[in-house]
ROSE-680099 format. One line per field, with one value per residue: residue in three letters; x, y, z of N, C-alpha, C, O in turn. Coordinates in pm, whole numbers, plus 50000, padded with zeros to 5 digits. Each point is the difference from the previous one (the first is absolute). Layout:
res = ALA,...
n_c1 = X,...
n_c2 = Y,...
n_c3 = Z,...
ca_c1 = X,...
ca_c2 = Y,...
ca_c3 = Z,...
c_c1 = X,...
c_c2 = Y,...
c_c3 = Z,...
o_c1 = X,...
o_c2 = Y,...
o_c3 = Z,...
end
This chain:
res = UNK,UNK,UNK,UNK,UNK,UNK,UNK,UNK,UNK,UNK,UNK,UNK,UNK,UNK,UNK,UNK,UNK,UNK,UNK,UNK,UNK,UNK,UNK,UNK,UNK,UNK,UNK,UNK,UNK,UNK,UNK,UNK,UNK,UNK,UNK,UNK,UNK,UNK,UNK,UNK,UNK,UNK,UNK,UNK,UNK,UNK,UNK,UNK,UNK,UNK,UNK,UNK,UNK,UNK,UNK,UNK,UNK,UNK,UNK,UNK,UNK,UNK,UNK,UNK,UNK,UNK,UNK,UNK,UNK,UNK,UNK,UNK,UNK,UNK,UNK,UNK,UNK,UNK,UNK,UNK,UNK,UNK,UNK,UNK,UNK,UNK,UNK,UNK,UNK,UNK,UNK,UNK,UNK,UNK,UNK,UNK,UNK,UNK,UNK,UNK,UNK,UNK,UNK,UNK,UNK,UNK,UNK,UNK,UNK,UNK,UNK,UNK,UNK,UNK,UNK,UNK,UNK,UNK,UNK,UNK,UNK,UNK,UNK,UNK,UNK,UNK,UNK,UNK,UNK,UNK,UNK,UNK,UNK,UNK,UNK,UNK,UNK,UNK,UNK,UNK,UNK,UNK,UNK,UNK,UNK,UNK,UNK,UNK,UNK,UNK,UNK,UNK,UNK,UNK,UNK,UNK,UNK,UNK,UNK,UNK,UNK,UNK,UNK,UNK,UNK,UNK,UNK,UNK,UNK,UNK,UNK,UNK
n_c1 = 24309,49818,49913,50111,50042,49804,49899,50124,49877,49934,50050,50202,49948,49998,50132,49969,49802,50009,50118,49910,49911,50127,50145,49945,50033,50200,50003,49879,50134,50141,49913,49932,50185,50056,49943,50143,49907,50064,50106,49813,49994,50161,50044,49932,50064,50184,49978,49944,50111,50061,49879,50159,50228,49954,50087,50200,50142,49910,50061,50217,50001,49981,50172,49919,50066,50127,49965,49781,50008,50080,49841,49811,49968,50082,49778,49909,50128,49995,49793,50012,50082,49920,49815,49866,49899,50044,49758,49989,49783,50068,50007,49838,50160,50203,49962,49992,50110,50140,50007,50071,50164,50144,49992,50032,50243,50073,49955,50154,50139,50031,49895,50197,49958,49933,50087,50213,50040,49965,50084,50111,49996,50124,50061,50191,49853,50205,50006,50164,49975,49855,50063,50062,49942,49892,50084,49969,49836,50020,50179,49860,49838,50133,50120,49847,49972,50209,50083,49846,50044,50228,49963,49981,50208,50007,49848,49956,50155,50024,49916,50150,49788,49872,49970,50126,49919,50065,49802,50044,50148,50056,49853,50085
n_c2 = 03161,49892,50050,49901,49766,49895,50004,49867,49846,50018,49880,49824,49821,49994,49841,49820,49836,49928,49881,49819,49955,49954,49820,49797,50000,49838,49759,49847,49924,49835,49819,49931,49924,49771,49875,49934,50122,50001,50200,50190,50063,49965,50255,50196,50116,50138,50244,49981,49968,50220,50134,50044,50030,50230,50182,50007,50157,50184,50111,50002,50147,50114,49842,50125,49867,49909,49776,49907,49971,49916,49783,49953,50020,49749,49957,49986,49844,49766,49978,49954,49891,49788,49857,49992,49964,49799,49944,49922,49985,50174,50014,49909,49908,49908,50249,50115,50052,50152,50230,50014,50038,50235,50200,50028,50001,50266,50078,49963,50170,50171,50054,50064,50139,50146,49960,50128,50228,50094,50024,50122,50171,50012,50105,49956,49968,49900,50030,49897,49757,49885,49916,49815,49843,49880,49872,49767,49857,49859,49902,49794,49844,49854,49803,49820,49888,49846,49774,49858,49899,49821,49820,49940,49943,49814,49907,49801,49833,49835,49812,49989,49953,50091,50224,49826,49899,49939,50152,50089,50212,50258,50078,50091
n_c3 = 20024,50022,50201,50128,50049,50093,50200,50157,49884,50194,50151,49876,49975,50236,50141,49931,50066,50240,50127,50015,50184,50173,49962,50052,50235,50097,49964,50135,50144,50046,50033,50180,50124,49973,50133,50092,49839,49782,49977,49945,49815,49847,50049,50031,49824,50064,50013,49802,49761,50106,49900,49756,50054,50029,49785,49920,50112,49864,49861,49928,50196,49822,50001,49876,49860,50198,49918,50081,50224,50160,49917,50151,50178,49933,50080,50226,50131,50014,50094,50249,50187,49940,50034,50232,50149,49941,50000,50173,50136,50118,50232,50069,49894,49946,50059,49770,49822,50099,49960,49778,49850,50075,49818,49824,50018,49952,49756,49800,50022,49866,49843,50025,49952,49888,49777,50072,50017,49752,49796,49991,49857,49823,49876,49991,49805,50060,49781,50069,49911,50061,50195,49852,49878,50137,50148,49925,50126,50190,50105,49951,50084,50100,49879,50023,50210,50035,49908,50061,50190,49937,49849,50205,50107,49952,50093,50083,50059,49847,50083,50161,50007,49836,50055,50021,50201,50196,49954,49716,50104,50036,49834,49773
ca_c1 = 50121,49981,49922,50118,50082,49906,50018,50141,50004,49873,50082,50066,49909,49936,50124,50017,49885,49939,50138,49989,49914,50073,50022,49888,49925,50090,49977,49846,50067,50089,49914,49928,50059,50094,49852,50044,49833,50045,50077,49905,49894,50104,50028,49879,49949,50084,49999,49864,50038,50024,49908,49925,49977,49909,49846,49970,49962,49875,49939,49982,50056,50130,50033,50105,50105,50057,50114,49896,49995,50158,50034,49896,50096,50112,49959,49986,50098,50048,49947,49967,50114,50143,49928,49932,50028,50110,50003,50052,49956,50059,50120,49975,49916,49926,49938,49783,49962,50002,49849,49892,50043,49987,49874,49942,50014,49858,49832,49960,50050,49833,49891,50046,49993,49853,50003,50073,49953,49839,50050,50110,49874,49878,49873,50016,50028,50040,50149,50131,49986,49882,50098,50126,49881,49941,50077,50067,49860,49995,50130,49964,49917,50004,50101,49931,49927,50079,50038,49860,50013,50094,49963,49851,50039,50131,49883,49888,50070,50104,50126,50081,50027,50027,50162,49975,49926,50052,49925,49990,50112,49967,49931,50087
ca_c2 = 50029,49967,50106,50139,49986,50060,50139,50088,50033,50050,50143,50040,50029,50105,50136,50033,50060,50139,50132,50034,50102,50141,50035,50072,50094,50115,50019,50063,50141,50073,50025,50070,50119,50022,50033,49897,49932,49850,49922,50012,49854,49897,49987,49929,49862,49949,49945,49953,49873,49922,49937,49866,49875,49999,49958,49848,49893,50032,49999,49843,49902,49970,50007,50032,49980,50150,50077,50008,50186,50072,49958,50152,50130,50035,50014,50162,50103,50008,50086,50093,50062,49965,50010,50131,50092,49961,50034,49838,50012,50096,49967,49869,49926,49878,49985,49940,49808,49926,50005,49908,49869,49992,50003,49847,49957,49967,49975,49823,49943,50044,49932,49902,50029,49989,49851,49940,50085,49962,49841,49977,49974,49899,50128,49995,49904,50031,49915,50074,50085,50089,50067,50043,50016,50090,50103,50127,50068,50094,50125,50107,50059,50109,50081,50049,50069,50113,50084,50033,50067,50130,50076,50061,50062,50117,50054,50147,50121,50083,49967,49913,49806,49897,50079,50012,49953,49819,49902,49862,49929,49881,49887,49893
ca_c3 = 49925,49877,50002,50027,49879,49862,50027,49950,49841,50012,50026,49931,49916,49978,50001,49819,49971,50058,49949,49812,49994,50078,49887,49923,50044,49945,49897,49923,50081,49855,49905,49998,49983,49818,49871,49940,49997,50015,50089,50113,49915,50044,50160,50018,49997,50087,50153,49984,49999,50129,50114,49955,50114,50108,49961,49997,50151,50081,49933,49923,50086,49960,50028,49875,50049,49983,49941,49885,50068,49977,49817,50001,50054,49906,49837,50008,50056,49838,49943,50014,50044,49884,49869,49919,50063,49959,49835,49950,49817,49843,49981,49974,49938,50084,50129,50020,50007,50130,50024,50004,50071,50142,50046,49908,50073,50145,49980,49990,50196,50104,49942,50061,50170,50000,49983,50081,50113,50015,49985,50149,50132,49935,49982,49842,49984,49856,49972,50034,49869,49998,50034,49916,49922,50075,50001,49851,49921,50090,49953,49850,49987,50112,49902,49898,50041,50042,49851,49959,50092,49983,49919,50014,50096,49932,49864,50092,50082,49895,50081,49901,50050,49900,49936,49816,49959,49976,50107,49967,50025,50186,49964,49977
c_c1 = 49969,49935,50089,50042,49931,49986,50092,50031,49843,50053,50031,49896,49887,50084,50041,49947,49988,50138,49945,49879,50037,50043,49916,49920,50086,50004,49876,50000,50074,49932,49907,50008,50076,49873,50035,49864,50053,50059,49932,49934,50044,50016,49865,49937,50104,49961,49861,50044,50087,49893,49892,50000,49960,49859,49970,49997,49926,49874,50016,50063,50144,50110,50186,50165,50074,50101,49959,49987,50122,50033,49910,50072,50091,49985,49925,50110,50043,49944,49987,50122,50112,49938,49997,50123,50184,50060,50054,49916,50037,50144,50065,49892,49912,49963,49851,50059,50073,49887,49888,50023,49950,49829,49954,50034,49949,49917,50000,50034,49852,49935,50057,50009,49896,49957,50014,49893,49845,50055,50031,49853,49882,49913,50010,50107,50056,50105,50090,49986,49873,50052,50070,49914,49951,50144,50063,49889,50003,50060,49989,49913,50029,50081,49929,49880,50108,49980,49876,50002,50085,49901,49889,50058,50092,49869,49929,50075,50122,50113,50095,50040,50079,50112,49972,49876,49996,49946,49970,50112,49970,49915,50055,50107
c_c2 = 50018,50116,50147,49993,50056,50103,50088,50046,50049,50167,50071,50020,50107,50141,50023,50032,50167,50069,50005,50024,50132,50079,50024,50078,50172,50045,50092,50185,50078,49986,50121,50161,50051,50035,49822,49858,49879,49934,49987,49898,49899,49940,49961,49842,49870,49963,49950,49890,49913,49951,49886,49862,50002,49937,49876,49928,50013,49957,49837,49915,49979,50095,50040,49990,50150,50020,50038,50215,49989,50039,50131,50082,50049,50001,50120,50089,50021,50053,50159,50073,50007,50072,50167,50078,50017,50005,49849,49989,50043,49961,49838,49975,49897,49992,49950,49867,49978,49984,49938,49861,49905,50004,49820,49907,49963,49999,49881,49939,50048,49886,49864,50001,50007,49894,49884,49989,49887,49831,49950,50015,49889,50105,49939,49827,49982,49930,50122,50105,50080,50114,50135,50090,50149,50137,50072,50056,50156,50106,50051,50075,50133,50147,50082,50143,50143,50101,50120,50112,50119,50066,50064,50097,50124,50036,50094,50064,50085,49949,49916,49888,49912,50034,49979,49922,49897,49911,49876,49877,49927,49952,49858,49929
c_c3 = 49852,49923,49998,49832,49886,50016,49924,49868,49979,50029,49965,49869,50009,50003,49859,49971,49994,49929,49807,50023,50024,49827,49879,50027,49945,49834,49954,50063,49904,49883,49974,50048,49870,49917,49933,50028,49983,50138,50127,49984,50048,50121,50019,49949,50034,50102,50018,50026,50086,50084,49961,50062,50071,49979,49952,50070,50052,49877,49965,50104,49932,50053,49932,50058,50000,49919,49871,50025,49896,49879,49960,50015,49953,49844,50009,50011,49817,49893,50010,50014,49917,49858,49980,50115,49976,49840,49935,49861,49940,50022,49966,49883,50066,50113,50010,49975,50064,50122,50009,50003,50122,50089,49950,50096,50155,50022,50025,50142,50068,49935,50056,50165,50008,49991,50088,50118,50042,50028,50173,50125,49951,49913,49837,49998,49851,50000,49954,49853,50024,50089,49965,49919,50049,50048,49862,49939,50083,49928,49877,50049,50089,49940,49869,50071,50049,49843,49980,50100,49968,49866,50034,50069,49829,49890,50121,50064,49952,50061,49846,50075,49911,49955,49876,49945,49941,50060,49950,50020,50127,50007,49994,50094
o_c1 = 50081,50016,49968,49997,50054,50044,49984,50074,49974,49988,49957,49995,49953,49978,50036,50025,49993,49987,50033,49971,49952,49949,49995,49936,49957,50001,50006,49934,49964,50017,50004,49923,50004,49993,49914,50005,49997,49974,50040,49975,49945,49990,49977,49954,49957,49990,49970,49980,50011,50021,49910,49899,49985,49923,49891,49939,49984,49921,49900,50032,50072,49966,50095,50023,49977,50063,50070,49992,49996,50072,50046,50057,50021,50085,50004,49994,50015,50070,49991,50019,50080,50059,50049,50099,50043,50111,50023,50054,49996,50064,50112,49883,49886,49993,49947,49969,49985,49960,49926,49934,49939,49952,49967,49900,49961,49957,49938,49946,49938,50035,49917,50031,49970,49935,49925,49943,49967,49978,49933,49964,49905,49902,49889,50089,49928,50046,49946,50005,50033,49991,49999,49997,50037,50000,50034,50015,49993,49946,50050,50026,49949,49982,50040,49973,49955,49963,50033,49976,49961,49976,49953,49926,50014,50040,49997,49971,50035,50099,49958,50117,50089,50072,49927,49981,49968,50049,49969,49990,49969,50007,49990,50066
o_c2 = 50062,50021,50096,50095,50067,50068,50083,50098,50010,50102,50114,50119,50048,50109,50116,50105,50081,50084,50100,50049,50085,50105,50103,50048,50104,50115,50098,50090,50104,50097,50074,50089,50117,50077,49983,49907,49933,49893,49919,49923,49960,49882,49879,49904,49886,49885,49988,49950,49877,49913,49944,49930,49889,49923,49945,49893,49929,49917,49932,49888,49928,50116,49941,50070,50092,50105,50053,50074,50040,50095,50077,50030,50121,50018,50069,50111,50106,50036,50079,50088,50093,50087,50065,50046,50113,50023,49997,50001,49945,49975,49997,50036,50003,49886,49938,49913,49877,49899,49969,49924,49895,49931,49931,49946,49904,49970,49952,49897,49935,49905,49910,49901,49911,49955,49903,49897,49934,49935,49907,49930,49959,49961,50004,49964,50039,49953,50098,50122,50116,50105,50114,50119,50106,50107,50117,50088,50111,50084,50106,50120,50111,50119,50103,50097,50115,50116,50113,50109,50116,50119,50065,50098,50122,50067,50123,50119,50106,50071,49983,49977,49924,49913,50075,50012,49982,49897,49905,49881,49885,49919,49910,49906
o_c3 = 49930,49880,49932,49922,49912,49907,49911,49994,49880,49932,50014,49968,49897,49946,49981,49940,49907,49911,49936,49891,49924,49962,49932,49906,49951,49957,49926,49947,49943,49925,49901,49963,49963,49904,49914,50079,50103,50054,50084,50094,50102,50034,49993,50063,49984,50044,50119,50111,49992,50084,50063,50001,50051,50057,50019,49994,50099,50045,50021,49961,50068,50023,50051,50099,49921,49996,49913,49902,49884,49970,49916,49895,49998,49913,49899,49947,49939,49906,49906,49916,49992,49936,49907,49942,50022,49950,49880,49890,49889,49897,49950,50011,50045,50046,50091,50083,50002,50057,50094,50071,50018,50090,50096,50047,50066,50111,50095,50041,50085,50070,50010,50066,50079,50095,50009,50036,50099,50103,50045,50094,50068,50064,49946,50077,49909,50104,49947,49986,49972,49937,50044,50031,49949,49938,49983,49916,49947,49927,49963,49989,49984,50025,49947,49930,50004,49986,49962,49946,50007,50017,49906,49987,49992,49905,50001,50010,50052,49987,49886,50027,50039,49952,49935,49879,49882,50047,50072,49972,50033,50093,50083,49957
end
């Protein structure tokens, strides 16, 4: 009985999965028929990043909570679908620092689940504050390697990641 029950949101979770891969596959399609290079870019490295819990479950035995997919997906759907393809950056002020916000937040929930993850099987030994510690070091560093990434992507490929170029903000 116990087994049907876990199953059942295993399911449903790959049925979300696979239907927002189906879409970004549609996306990088219309992309690339529009001539629209950012938004081909994007989709791709989207649907790259759905299959990052796999790899961590294969690669570090960890194991990433799903609603940790869901917080990914809707900070891509938000970047990509609302941000560029919708026009929210130019039409919203405040859409990059909600944004990023949000991106800051679930960096620090990954570096924490990771934390959690290694902690819970025994693999890493620490007090709650070292922890803590560790998931907000994470989310800079991980936030600081995205910033370095959008500016290396809008200097060699001519894309506009940064829009106005505020990478010393979402830094902050």
């Amino acid at each position: 009985m116990q087994r049907g029950k876990k199953e059942e949101p295993r399911k449903v979770r790959v049925i979300i999965l696979n239907l927002i891969r189906g879409l970004l596959v549609v996306a990088f399609l219309a992309a690339l028929f529009n001539g629209r290079n950012l938004i081909l870019f994007i989709s791709i490295f989207a649907f790259v990043i759905t299959f990052l819990p796999k790899i961590f479950k294969k690669a570090f035995d960890i194991e990433l909570p799903a609603h940790f997919e869901v917080i990914v997906i809707l900070f891509v759907y938000g970047a990509l679908f609302f941000g560029k393809v919708q026009g929210f950056y130019s039409e919203f002020w405040w859409w990059s620092i909600l944004l990023s916000i949000a991106a800051a937040v679930a960096l620090g929930f990954l570096g924490l689940a990771v934390m959690y993850s290694l902690y819970k099987e025994d693999k890493v030994h620490g007090s709650p504050m070292i922890i803590a510690i560790f998931s907000f070091c994470f989310a800079v560093a991980v936030g600081t390697v995205w910033e370095f990434f959008e500016f290396s992507v809008d200097s060699l490929l001519g894309f506009n990641l940064q829009q106005t170029g505020d990478t010393m903000t979402d830094l902050i």
